[in-house]
C-alpha positions in Angstrom: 10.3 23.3 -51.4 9.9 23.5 -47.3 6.6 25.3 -47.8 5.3 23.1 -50.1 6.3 19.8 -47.2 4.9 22.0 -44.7 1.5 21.7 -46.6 1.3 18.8 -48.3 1.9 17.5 -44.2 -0.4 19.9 -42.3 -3.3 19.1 -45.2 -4.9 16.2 -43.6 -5.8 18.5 -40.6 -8.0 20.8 -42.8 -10.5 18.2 -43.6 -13.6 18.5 -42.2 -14.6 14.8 -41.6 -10.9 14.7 -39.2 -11.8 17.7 -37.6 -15.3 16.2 -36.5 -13.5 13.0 -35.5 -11.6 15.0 -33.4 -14.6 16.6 -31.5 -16.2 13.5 -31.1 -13.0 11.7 -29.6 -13.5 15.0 -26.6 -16.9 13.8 -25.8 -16.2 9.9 -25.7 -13.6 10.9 -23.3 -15.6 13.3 -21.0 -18.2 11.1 -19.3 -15.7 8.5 -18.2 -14.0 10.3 -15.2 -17.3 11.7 -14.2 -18.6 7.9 -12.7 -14.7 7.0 -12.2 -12.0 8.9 -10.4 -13.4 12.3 -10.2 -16.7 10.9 -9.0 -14.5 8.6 -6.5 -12.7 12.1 -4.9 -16.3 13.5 -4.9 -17.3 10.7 -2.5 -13.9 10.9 -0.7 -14.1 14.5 0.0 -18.0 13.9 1.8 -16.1 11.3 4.0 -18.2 8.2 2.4 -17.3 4.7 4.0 -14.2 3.0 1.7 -16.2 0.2 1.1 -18.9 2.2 -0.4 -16.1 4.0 -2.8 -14.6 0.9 -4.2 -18.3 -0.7 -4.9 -18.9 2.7 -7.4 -15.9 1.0 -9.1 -18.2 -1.5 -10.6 -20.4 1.8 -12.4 -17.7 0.9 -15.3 -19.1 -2.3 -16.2 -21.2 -1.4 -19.2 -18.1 -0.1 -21.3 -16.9 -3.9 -20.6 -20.4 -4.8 -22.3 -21.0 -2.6 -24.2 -21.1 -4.9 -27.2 -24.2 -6.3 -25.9 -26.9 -4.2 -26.8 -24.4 -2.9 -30.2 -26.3 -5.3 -32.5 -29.6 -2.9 -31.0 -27.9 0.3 -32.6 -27.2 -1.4 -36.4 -30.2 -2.9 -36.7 -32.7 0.4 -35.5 -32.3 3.6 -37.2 -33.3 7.4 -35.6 -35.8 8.9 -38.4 -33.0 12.2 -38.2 -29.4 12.8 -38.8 -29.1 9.3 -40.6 -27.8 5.8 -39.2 -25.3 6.9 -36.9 -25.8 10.7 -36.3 -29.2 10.1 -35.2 -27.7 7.8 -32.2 -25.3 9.9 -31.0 -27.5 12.8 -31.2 -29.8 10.8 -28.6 -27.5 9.7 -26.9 -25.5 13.0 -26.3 -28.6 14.5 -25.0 -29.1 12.0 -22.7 -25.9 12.1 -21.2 -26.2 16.0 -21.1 -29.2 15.4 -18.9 -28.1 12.3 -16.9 -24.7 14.0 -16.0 -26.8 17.0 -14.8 -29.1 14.9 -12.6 -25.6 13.2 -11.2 -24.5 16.0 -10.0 -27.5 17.5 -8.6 -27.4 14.3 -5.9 -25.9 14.1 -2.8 -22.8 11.9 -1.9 -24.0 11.0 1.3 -27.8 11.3 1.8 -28.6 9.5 -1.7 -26.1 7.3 -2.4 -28.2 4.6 -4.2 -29.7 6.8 -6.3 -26.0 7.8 -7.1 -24.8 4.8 -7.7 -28.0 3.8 -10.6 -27.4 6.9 -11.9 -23.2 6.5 -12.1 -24.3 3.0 -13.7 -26.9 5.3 -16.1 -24.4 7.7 -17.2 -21.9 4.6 -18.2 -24.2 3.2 -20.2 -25.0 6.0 -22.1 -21.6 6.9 -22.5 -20.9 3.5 -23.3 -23.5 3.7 -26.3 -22.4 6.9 -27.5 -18.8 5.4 -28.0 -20.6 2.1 -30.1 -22.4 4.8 -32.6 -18.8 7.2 -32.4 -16.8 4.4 -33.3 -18.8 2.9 -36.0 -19.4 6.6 -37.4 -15.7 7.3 -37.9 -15.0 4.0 -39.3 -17.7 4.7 -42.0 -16.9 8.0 -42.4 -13.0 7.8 -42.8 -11.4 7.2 -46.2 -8.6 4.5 -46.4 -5.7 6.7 -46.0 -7.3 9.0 -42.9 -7.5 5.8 -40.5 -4.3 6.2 -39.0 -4.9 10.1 -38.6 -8.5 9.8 -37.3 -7.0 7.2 -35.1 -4.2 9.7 -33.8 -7.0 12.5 -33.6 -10.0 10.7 -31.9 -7.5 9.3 -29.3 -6.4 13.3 -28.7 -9.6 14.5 -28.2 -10.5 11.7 -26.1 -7.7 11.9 -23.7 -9.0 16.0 -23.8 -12.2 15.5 -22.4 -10.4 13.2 -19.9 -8.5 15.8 -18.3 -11.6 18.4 -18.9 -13.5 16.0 -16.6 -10.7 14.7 -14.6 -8.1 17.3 -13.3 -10.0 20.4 -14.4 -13.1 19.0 -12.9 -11.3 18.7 -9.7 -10.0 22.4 -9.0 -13.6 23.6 -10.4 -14.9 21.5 -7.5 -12.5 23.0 -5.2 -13.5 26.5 -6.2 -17.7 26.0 -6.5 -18.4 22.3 -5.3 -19.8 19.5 -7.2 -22.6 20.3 -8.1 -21.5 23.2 -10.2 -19.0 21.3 -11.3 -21.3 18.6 -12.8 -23.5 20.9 -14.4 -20.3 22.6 -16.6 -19.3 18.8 -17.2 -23.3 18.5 -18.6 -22.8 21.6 -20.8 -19.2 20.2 -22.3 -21.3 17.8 -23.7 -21.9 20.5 -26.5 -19.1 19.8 -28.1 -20.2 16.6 -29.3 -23.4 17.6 -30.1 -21.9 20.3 -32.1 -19.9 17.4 -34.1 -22.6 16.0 -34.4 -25.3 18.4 -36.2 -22.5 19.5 -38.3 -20.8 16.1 -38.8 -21.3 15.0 -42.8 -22.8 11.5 -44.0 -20.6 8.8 -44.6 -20.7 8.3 -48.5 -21.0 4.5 -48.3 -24.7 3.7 -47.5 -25.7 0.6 -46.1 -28.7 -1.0 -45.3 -29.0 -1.8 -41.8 -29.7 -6.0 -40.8 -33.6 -6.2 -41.5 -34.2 -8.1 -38.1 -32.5 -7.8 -34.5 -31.6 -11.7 -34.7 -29.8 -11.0 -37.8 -28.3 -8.4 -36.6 -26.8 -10.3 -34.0 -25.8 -13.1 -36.0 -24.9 -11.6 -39.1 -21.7 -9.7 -38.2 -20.3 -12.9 -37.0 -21.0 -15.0 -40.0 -19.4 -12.5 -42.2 -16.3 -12.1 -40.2 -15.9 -16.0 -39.4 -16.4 -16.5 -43.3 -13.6 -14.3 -44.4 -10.3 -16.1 -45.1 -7.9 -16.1 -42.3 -10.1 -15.3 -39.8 -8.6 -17.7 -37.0 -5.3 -15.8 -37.1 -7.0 -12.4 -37.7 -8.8 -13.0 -34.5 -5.6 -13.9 -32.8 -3.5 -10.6 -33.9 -6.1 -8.6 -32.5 -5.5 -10.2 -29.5 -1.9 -10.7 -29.3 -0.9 -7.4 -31.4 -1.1 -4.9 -28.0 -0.5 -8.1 -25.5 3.5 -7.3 -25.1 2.7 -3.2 -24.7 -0.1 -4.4 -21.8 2.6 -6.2 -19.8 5.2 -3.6 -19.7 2.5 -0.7 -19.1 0.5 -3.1 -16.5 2.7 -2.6 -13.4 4.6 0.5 -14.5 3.9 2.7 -11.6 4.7 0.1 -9.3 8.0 -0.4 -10.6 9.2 3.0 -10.7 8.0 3.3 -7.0 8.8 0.0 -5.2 10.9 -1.1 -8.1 13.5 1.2 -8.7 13.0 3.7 -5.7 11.6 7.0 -7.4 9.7 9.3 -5.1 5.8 9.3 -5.6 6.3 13.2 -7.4 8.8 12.4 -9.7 6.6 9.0 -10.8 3.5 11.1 -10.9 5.1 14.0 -12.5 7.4 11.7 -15.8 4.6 8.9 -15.5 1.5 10.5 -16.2 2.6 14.1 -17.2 5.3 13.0 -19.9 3.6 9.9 -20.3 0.6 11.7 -21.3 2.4 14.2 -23.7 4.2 10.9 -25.3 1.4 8.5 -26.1 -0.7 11.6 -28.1 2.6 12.7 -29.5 2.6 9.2 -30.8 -1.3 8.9 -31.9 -0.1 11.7 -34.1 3.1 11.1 -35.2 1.8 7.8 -36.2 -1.6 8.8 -38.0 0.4 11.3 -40.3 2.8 8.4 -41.1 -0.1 6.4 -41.8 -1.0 9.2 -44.6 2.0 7.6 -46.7 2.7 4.1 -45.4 0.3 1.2 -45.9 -1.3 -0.3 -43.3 0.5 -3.6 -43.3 4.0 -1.5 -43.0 2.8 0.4 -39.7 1.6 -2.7 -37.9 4.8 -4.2 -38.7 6.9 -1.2 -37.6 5.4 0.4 -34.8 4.3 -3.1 -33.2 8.0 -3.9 -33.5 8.8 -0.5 -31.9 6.1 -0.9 -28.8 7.3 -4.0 -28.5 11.4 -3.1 -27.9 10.2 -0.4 -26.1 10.2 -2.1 -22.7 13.4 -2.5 -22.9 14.0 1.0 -21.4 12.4 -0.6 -18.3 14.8 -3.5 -18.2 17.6 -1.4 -18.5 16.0 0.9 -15.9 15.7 -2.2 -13.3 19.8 -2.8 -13.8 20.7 1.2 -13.7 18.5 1.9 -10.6 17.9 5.3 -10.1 18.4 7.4 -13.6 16.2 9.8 -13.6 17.3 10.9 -17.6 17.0 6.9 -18.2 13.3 7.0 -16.5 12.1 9.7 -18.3 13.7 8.4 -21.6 11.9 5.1 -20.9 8.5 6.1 -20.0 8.6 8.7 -23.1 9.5 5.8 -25.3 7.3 3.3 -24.1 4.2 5.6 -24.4 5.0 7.2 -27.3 5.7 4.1 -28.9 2.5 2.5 -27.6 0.0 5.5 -29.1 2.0 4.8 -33.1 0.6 1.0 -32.6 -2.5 2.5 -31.1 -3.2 4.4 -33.9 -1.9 1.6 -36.5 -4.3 -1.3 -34.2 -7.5 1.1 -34.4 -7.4 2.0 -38.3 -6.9 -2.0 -38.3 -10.5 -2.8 -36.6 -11.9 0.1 -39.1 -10.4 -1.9 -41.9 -12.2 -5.0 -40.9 -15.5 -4.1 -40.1 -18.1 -4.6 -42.8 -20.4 -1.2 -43.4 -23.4 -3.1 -42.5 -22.4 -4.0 -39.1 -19.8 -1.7 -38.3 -21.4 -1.0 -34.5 -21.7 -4.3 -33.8 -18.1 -5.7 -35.1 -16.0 -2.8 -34.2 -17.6 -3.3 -30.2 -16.5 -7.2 -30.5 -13.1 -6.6 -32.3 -12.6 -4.1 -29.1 -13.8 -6.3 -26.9 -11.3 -9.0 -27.4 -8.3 -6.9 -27.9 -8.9 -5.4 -24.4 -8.7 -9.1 -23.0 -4.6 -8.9 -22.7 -5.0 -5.4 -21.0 -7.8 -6.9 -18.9 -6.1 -10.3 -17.9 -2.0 -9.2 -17.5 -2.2 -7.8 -14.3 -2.6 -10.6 -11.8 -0.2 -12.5 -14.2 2.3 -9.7 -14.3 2.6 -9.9 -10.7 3.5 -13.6 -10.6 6.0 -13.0 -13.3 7.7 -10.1 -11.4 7.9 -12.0 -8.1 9.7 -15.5 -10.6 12.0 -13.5 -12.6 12.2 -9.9 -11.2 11.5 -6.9 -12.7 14.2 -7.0 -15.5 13.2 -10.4 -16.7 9.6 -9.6 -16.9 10.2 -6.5 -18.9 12.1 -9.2 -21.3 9.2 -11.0 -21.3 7.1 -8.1 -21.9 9.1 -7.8 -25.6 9.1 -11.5 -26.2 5.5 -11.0 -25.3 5.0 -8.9 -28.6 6.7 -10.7 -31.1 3.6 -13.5 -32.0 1.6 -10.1 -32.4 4.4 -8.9 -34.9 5.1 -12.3 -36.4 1.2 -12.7 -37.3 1.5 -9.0 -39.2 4.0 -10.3 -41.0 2.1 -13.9 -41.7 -1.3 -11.9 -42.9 1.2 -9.2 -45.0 -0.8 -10.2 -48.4 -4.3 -9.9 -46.5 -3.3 -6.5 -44.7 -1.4 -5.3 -48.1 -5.3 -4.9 -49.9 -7.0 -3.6 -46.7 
């Protein structure tokens, strides 16, 4: 009886179209430290002018945009590898070779020609994450959302700390540019996903102009019943979980009075660990629960989360409580990841999957984009317990509006 739970739960991680997901998810997350914070302690270490550091800051921009130039990718197809394999494959390569050049620069003596190139490599990575996500959302059956989800957001916090920390102590040991050329050849791992990657089985036929396939996607989703407050829960679904996690580190520092190792240590080290615990947790619950039920759950559980924090700002300094907290809210946070993500996969239409999952994305990053300087003003009005009780009132219109669409999200 114990073997046979063992394998009808470890099952899902023997199919071939989760284990590519999983690959993919590893090179999404690789380029982004290489133009952000690794990329900033590159320039730091050369002794560049501050200034100069926090304009590279702005290289992020085209992930922000990306849905811009998304329409571009549904409507043109590669004569190779299909609609979306043939994308990433282009793109891939092209990041294998702009991440080389990057790194064969110099931080001080060509620093505009590092900065268009940092913008160069963001856009490409930034277009490789249009065709990955659209790819796993037509690829994925029904019940492998959740555990894609959980999967793609493991490998992509992977080839974070490939380019992040583990870029950093290879710099230390055999510089930068070394460094940026083993970044380059990481890239195989994606490119490996991607010749070996199988076709979606739904086919569709891409828009047959570039105006339609621009407009398109927004007639069909504006036409579907309920849009309005479908638009709104993708906004307001992660809104609570963005205002407790906006000022976090702050809190435990100047809030509370934790010293900057034992913040850096629980934050980002157990933190870490608890939101792909979570991811995964939540994807294989997502094998066996509808996907009405874990909206409704785990947002309710994100959303009470935060009130570790609040009881965190009356305790002072509990070191079990912080820990506790911060596992809780992360973990917490990657289950609604997860459940949020098979969500936008469940919306987009085949034919404009590129295009609608980039502009679903967009808008549900404008909480996690717009909290902060809000967050601020609400600490400084009702201190740091009362705006981690507004951080779970925050997340109950997002649960409320699961609840409202339950005979919508019930046939997705």
């Amino acid at each position: 009886m114990l073997m046979d739970r063992l394998r009808l739960i470890l099952t899902p991680f023997f199919s071939r179209r989760l284990g590519v997901v999983l690959l993919l998810g590893f090179s999404s997350g690789l380029p982004l430290a290489l133009t952000g914070s690794t990329l900033q302690a590159w320039m730091a270490t050369e002794n560049v002018d501050i200034r100069t550091i926090g304009l590279f800051t702005l290289a992020g921009i085209p992930y922000t945009w990306k849905f811009l130039w998304s329409p571009f990718m549904d409507r043109f197809v590669m004569p190779f590898l299909g609609r979306r394999r043939g994308w990433m494959l282009v793109t891939q390569l092209a990041l294998m070779g702009s991440v080389a050049a990057l790194g064969s620069l110099s931080a001080t003596g060509s620093v505009g020609w590092l900065a268009w190139m940092a913008i160069g490599v963001a856009f490409l990575s930034a277009s490789q994450d249009i065709v990955i996500d659209a790819y796993r959302t037509d690829l994925l059956l029904a019940d492998e959302r959740g555990l894609g989800s959980g999967l793609a957001v493991l490998g992509y916090r992977i080839g974070m700390l490939v380019s992040g920390a583990l870029a950093l102590l290879m710099a230390s040991v055999w510089g930068w540019s070394t460094t940026y050329m083993v970044m380059a050849a990481f890239m195989g791992v994606g490119l490996m996903a991607t010749l070996l990657g199988p076709e979606p089985t739904v086919h569709s036929a891409p828009p047959p102009t570039l105006k339609q396939a621009v407009l398109l996607p927004l007639k069909d989703f504006l036409s579907r019943s309920q849009a309005g407050p479908l638009l709104a829960l993708i906004v307001l679904y992660k809104l609570g979980d963005a205002f407790a996690g906006a000022l976090t580190t702050a809190f435990l520092i100047k809030g509370v009075g934790f010293s900057i190792v034992e913040v850096g240590t629980v934050n980002k080290g157990v933190g870490l660990l608890a939101t792909l615990s979570g991811a995964l947790v939540g994807g294989l619950v997502m094998t066996r629960w509808r996907l009405y039920y874990a909206l409704l759950w785990f947002g309710l559980l994100q959303g009470l989360a935060a009130l570790g924090y609040a009881l965190l700002a009356t305790e002072g300094q509990n070191l079990s409580l912080m820990v506790l907290s911060v596992f809780l809210e992360n973990f917490t946070s990657g289950m609604g990841t997860a459940a949020f993500t098979a969500l936008l996969m469940a919306l987009c239409n085949p034919r404009f999957t590129a295009t609608q999952f980039a502009l679903l994305s967009a808008l549900s990053a404008v909480g996690r984009v717009y909290v902060g300087p809000l967050s601020g003003v609400l600490v400084t009005g009702l201190g740091w317990g009362g705006f981690f009780l507004f951080s779970v009132a925050a997340s109950l219109p997002g649960v409320w509006l699961v609840w409202r669409l339950r005979l919508l999200l019930l046939a997705l």
